[in-house]
C-alpha positions as CSV (number, residue, x, y, z in Angstrom):
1,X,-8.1,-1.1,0.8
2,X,-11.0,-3.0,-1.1
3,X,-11.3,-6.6,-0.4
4,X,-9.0,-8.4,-1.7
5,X,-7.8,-11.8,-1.5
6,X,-4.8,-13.7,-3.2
7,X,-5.6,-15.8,-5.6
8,X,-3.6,-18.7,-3.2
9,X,-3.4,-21.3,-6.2
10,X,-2.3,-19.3,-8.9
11,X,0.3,-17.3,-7.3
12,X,1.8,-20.4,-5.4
13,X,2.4,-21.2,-8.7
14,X,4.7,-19.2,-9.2
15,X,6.0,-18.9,-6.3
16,X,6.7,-22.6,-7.1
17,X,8.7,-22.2,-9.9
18,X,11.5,-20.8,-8.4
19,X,10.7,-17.2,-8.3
20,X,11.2,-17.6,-4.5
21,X,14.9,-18.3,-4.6
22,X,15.3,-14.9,-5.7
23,X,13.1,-13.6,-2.9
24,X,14.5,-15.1,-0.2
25,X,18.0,-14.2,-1.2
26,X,17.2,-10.7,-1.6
27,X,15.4,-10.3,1.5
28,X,17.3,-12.4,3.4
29,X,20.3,-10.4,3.3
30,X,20.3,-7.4,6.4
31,X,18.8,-4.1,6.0
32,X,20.9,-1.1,5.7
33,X,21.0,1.1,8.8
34,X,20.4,4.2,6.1
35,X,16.9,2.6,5.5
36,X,14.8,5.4,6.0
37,X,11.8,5.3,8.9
38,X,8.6,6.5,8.5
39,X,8.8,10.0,9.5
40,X,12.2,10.5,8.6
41,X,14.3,11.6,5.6
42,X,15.8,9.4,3.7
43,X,19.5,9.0,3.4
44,X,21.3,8.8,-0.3
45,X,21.0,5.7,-2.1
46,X,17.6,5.0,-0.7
47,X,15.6,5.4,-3.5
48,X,13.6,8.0,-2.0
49,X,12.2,10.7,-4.3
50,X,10.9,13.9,-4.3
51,X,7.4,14.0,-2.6
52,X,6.2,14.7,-6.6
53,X,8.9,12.7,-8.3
54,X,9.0,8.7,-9.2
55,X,11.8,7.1,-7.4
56,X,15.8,7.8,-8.0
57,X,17.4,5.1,-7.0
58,X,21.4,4.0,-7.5
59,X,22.8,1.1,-9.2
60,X,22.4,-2.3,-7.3
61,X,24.3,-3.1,-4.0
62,X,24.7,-6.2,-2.1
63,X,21.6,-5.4,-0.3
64,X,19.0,-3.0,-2.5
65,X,17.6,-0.4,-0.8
66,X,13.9,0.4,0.2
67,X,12.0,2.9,-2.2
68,X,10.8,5.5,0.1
69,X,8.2,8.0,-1.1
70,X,7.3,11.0,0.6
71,X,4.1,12.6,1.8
72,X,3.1,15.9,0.3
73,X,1.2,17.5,3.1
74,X,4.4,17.1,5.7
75,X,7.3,15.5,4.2
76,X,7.2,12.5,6.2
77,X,8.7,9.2,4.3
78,X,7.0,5.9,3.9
79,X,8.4,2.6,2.6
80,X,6.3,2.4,-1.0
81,X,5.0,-1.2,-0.5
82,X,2.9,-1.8,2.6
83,X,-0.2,-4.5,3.6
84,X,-3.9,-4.1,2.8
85,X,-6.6,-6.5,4.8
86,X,-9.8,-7.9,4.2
87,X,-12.5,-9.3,6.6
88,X,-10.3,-11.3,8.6
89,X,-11.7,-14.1,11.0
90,X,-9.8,-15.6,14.3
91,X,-8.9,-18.7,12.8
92,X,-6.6,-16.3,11.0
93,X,-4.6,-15.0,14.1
94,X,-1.2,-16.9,13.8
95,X,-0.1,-16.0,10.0
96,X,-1.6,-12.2,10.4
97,X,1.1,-11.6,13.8
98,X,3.3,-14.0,11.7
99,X,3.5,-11.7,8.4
100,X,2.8,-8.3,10.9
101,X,6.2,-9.1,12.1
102,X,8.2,-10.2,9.2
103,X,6.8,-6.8,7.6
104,X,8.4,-5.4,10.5
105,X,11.8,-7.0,9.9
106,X,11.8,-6.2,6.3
107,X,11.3,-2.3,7.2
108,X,7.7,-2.0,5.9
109,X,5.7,0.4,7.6
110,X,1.7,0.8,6.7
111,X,-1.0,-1.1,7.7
112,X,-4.2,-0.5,6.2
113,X,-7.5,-1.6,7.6
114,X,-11.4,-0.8,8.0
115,X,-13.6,-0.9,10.8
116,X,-15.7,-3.2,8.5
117,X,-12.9,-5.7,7.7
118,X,-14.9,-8.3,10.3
119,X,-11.7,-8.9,12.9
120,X,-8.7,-7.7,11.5
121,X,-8.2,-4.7,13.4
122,X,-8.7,-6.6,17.0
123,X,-6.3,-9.0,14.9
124,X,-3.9,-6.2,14.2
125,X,-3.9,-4.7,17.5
126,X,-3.5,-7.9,19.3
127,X,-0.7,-8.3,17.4
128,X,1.3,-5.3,17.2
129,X,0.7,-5.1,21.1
130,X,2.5,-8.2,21.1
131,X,5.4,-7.3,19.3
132,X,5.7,-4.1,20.7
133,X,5.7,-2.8,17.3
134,X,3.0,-0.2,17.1
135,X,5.0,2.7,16.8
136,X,6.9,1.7,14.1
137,X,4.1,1.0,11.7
138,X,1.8,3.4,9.6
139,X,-1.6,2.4,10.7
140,X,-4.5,3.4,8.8
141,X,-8.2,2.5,9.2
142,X,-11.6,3.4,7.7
143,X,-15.1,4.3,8.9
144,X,-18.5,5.1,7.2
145,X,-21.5,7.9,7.8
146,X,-23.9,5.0,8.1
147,X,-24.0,1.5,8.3
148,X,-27.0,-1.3,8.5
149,X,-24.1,-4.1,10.0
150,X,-22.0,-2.6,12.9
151,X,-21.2,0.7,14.3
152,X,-20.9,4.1,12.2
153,X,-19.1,7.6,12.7
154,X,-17.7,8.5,16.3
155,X,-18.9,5.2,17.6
156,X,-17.4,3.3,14.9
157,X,-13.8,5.3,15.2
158,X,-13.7,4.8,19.0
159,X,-14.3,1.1,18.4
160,X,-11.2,1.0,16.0
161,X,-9.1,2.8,18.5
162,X,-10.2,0.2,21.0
163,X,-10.0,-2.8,18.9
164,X,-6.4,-1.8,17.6
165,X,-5.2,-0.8,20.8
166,X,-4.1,2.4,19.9
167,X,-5.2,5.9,21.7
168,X,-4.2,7.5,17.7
169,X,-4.1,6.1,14.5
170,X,-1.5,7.5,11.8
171,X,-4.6,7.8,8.5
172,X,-8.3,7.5,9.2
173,X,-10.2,7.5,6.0
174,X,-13.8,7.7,4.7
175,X,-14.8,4.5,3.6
176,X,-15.7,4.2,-0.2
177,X,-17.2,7.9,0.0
178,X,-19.6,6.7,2.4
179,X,-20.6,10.0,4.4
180,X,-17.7,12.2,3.3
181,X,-19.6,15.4,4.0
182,X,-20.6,14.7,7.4
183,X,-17.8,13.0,8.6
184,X,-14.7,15.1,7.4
185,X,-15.5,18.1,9.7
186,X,-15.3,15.5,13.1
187,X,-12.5,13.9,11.6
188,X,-10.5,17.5,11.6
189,X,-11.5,17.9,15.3
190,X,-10.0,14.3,16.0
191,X,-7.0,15.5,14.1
192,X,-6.6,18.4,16.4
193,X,-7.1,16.2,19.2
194,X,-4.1,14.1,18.4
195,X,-6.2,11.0,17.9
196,X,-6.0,11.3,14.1
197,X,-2.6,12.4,12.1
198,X,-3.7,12.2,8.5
199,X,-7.3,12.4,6.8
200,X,-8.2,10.9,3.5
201,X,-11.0,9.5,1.8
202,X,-11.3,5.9,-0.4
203,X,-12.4,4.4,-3.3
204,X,-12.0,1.0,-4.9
205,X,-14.1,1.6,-7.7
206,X,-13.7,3.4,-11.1
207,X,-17.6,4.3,-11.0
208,X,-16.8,6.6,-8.3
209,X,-13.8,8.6,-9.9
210,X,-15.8,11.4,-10.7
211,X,-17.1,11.8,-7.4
212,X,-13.6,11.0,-5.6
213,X,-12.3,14.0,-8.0
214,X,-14.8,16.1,-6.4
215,X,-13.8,15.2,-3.1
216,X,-10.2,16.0,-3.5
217,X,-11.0,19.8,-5.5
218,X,-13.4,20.4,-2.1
219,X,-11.5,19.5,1.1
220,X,-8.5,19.8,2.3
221,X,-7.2,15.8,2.3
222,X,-4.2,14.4,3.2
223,X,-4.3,11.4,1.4
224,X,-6.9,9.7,-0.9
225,X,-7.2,5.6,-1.4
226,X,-7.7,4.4,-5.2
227,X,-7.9,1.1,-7.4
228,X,-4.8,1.4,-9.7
229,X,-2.8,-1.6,-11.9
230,X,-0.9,-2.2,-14.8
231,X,-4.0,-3.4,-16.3
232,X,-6.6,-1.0,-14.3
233,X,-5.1,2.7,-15.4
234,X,-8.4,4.6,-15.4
235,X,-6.6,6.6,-12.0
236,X,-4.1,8.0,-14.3
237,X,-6.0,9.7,-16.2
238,X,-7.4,12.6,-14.0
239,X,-7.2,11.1,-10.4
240,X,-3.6,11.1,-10.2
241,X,-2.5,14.3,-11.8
242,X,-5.1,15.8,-9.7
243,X,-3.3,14.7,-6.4
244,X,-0.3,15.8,-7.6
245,X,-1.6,19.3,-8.2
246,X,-3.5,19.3,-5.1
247,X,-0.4,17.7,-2.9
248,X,-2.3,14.6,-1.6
249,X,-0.8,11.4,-0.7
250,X,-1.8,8.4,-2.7
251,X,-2.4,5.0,-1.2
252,X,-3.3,2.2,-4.1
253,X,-5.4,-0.5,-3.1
254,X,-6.1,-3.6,-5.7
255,X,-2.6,-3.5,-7.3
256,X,-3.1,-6.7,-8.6
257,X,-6.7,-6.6,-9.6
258,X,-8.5,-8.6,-7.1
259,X,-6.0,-11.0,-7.9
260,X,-6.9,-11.3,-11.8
261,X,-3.3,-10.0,-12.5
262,X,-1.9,-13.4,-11.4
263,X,-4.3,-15.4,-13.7
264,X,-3.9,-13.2,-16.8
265,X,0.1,-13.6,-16.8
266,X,0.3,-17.6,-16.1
267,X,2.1,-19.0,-18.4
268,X,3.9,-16.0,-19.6
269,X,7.5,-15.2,-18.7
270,X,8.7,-11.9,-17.0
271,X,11.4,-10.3,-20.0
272,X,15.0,-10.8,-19.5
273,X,15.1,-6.6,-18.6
274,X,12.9,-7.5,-15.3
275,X,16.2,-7.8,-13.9
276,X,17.4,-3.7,-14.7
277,X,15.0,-2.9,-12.2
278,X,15.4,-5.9,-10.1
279,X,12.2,-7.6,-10.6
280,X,12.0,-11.4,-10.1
281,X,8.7,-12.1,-10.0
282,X,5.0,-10.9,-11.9
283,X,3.6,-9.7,-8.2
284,X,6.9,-6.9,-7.9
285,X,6.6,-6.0,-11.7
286,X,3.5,-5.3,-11.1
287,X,3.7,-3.4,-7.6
288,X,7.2,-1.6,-9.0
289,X,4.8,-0.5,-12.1
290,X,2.0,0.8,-9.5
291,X,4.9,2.9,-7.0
292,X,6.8,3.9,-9.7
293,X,3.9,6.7,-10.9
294,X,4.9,10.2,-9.7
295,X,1.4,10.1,-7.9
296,X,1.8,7.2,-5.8
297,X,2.9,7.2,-2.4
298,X,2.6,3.9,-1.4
299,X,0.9,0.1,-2.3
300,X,-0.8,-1.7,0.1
301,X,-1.4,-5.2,-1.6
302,X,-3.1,-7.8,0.6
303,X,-1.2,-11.0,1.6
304,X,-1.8,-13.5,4.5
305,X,0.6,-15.7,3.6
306,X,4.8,-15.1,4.3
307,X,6.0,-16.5,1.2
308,X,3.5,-13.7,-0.4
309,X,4.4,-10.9,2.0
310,X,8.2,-11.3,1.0
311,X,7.6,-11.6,-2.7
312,X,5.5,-8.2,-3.1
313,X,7.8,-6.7,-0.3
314,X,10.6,-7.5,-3.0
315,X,8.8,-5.1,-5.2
316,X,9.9,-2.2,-2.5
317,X,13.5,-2.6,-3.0
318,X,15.9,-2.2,-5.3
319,X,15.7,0.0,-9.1
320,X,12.7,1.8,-9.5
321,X,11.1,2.2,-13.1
322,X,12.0,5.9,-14.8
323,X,9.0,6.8,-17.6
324,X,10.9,5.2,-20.4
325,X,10.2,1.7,-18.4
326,X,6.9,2.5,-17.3
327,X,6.0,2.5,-21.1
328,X,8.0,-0.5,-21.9
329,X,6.3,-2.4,-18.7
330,X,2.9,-1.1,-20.5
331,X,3.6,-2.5,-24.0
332,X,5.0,-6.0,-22.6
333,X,1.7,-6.1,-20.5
334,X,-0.3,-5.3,-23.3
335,X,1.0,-7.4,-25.8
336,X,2.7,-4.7,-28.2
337,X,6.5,-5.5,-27.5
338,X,8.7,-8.4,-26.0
């Protein structure tokens, strides 16, 4: 994802308010063995939909389900909401293995990270070794062609693999277009090496749309990474139709706008119909908005605190918006309805 940090006073604000209770008491409650696994397909009443399709998901049970999306190129099912990082220091070790695990527990499965992102993926690796989780998760990590502060192309990809203690990682990406040309025919090599199971490339800028377009009616990608919101739509205009017709997996990086989303809705209140899609709090109205486009495969907002990681992981679960709600979600935003 692009770097991104929470904007900590703002959103513990609301988390102060009460929202929480919610939270807690939906994701306390045990997860269904029918929760589907990355990799596998979901069983009924998931909330999984067609790899093309917005969710379907069934009326509200004692403990909602997780929205599962699939990817286009294979089939394989992720959990919709995932974790983005930034550029992580040590000081930082405790509450990254901290939330690493919970998002475990809570059947969340991607990880995304960059070989620029200062330590997070030693971080990551130290602490998915620890937890013996690595295999569970969906870990995906970006490089660059060229780079004036640390290592580049196969240097820099053999450096992630050692940092994050992985011999494969599940998505390796270009990094903000950065070398897409030269890099994209090694990356298929390392693919049919086994070291790499999905390619992509990433953006977190609109001014580079055009050129991520290009990219995606050119090669062959798996997935593509994109800046997308309820108040950032500019995607939805050609980048997500276009990986729909072209069958690419979306990730969506800066779901809540570098954190902006927060400020904009403080003091407002989330409308009384939040609740039909099970929505207690801004962050998962506006992660359930971001999933909930046909295009998306998963969101991967950053969090290093657990009281954050629970709330947008609350977004995952539950009713999904249909196109009717999308719109409605849109107008509240915007100011046209209440």
């Amino acid at each position: 994802m692009a770097r991104q940090s929470d904007s900590s006073v703002s959103r513990r604000g609301f988390l102060a308010t009460g929202v929480a209770t919610g939270v807690g008491a939906l994701l306390s409650r045990p997860l269904h063995s029918g929760d589907p696994p990355a990799g596998t397909s979901p069983p009924a009443g998931t909330g999984a939909p067609s790899s093309n399709g917005p969710p379907t998901t069934s009326a509200p049970t004692a403990s909602p389900r997780l929205i599962a999306k699939a990817i286009p190129s294979t089939g394989e099912w992720l959990p919709a909401i995932g974790i983005g990082t930034d550029s992580f220091r040590s000081g930082v070790r405790d509450d990254i293995r901290a939330e690493l695990k919970r998002m475990s527990e809570l059947g969340a499965v991607a990880i995304d990270t960059a070989a620029a992102y200062g330590d997070s993926e030693a971080l990551i690796g130290e602490a998915l070794e620890s937890l013996g989780t690595r295999e569970r998760m969906f870990l995906a990590t970006k490089l660059v062609a060229s780079s004036t502060s640390g290592p580049a192309g196969a240097e820099s990809f053999a450096r992630s693999l050692e940092r994050l203690k992985t011999r494969r990682v599940d998505l390796l990406q270009v990094h903000n277009l950065n070398g897409v040309s030269e890099l994209l025919p090694r990356m298929q090599e390392w693919k049919k090496e086994g070291r790499v199971r999905y390619l992509g490339v990433t953006t977190s800028r609109g001014s580079q749309h055009a050129d991520l377009a290009q990219c995606m009616r050119t090669y062959r990608l798996d997935f593509i990474q994109v800046d997308y919101s309820i108040a950032n739509r500019d995607a939805a205009e050609t980048i997500l139709p276009l990986a729909i017709e072209r069958r690419i997996a979306v990730l969506v990086n800066l779901p809540f706008g570098r954190s902006s989303l927060f400020k904009q809705a403080s003091g407002r209140a989330l409308p009384p119909w939040a609740a039909d899609i099970d929505v207690t709090s801004w962050a998962q109205y506006f992660l359930k908005y971001v999933i909930s486009h046909p295009a998306v495969t998963c969101a991967i907002p950053g969090s290093t605190q657990l009281a954050h990681l629970e709330d947008n992981q609350g977004g995952g679960r539950g009713r999904a918006p249909d196109a009717a709600m999308r719109r409605r979600m849109e107008d509240y935003w915007d100011g046209k309805a209440v």
